[in-house]
C-alpha positions as CSV (number, residue, x, y, z in Angstrom):
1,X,0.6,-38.7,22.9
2,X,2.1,-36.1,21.3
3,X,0.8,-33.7,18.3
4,X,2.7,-35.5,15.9
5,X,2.1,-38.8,16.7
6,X,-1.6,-38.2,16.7
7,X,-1.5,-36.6,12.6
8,X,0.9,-39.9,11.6
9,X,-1.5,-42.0,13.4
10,X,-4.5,-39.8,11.5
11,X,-2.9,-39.9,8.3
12,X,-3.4,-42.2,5.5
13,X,-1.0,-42.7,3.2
14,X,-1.9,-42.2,-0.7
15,X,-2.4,-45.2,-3.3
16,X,0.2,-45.8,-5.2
17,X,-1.0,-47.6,-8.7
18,X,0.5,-50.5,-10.6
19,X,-0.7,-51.8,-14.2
20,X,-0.4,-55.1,-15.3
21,X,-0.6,-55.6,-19.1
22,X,-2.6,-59.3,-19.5
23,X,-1.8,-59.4,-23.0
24,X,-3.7,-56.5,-24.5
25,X,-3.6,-55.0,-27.7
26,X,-1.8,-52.0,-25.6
27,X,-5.1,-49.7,-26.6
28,X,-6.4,-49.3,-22.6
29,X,-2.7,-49.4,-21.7
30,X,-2.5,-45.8,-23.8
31,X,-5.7,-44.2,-22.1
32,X,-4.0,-45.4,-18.7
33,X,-0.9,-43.7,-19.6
34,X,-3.2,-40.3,-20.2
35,X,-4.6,-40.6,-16.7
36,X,-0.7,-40.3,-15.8
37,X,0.8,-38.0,-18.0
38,X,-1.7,-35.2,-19.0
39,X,-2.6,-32.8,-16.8
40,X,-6.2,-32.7,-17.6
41,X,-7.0,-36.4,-16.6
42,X,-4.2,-36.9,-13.7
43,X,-4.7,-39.4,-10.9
44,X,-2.4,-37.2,-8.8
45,X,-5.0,-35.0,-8.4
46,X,-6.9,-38.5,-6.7
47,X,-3.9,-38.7,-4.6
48,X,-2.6,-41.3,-6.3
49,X,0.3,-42.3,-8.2
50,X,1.8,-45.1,-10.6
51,X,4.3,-47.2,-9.2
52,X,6.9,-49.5,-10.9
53,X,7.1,-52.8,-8.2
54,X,4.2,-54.3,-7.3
55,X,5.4,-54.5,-4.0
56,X,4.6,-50.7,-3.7
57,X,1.0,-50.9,-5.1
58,X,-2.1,-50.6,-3.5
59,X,-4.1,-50.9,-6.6
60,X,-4.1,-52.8,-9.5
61,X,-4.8,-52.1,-13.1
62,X,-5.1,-55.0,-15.1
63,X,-5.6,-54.7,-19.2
64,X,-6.2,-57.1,-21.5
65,X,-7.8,-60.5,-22.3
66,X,-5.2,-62.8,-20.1
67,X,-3.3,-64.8,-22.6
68,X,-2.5,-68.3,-21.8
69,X,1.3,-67.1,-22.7
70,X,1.6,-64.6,-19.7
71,X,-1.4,-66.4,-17.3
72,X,1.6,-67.7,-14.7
73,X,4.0,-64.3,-15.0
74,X,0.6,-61.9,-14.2
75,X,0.1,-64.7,-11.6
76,X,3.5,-64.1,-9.7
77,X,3.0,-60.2,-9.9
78,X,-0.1,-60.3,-8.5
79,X,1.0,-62.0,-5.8
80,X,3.7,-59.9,-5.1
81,X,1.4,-57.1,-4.3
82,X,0.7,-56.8,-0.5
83,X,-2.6,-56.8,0.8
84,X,-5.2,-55.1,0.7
85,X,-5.2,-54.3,-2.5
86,X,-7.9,-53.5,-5.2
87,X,-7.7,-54.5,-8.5
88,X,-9.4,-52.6,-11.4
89,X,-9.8,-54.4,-14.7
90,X,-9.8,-52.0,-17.6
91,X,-11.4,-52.4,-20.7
92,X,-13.7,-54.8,-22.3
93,X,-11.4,-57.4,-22.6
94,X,-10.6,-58.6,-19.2
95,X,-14.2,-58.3,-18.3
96,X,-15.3,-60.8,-21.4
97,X,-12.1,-61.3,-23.7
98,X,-13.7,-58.4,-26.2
99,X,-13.4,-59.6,-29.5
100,X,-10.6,-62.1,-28.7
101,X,-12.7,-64.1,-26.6
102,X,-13.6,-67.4,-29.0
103,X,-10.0,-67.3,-28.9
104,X,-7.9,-70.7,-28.0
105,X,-5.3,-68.2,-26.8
106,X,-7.8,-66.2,-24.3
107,X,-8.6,-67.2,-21.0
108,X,-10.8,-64.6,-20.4
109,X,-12.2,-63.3,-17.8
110,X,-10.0,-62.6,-15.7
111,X,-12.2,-62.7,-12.3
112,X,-11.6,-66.3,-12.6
113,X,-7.8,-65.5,-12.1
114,X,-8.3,-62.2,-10.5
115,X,-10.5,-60.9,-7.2
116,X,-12.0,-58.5,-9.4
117,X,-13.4,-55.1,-7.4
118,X,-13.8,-52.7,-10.0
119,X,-15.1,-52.7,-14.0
120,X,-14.3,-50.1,-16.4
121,X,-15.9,-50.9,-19.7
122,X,-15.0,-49.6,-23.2
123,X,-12.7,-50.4,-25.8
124,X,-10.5,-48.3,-24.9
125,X,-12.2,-46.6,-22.3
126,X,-12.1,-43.3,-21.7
127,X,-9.6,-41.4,-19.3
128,X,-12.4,-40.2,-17.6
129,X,-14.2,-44.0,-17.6
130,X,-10.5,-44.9,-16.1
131,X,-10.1,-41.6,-13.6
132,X,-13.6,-43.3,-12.2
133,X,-12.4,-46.4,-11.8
134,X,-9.7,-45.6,-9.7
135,X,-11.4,-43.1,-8.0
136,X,-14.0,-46.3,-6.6
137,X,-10.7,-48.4,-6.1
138,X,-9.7,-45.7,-3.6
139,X,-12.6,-45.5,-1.7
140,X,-12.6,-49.5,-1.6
141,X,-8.8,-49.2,-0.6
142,X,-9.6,-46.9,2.3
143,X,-12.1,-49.1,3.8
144,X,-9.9,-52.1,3.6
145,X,-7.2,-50.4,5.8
């Protein structure tokens, strides 16, 4: 076996990140767009980065309460990720519905949809609530493979 062929065997390739957006109020989707843009809060530094198919994702970032509109089109996304994937739901409202959750609209939450893996609370959370999250997702990821 040669040199290179033992580091490509070694190597793992890096996370790439896709959100899905369950019908949120697009509050967690703007502290998710942080952890991608700003320097200060980057997932890159994670080895990570966001993705737009979900047939490239590893992980999964799911906002919202999961509205009974877009139940079947999340549905058919998420399936189109390959496994194994992690999913990370972000923000109070796919955890409980938040303050949608008496709602006849909400079907809420979303671990009755989703495999859940990883919580991150708030509403919004922080970037560095969200940076946490994804850094556990990894570390899930990696032991999957």
């Amino acid at each position: 076996m040669t040199m290179i062929s033992k580091l490509k065997s070694m190597a793992v390739k890096s996370p790439w990140i896709y959100r899905i957006n369950a019908g949120s109020c697009n509050g967690c989707d703007v502290e998710m767009a942080t952890t991608a843009l700003i320097p200060r809060y980057d997932v890159e530094r994670l080895g990570c980065q966001y993705c737009g198919s979900p047939r490239h994702a590893d992980i999964v970032l799911i906002s919202g309460p999961l509205t009974r509109g877009v139940v079947d089109a999340a549905l058919k996304v998420f399936a189109e990720i390959p496994d194994p994937k992690v999913t990370v739901a972000v923000g109070v409202c796919p955890i409980s519905g938040g303050i949608f959750r008496e709602s006849y609209a909400i079907l809420a939450p979303i671990d009755q949809y989703f495999p859940v893996d990883v919580n991150v609370p708030g509403c919004p959370p922080r970037p560095q609530a969200i940076i946490e999250g994804i850094a556990q997702a990894v570390a899930i990821w990696r032991d999957r493979l």
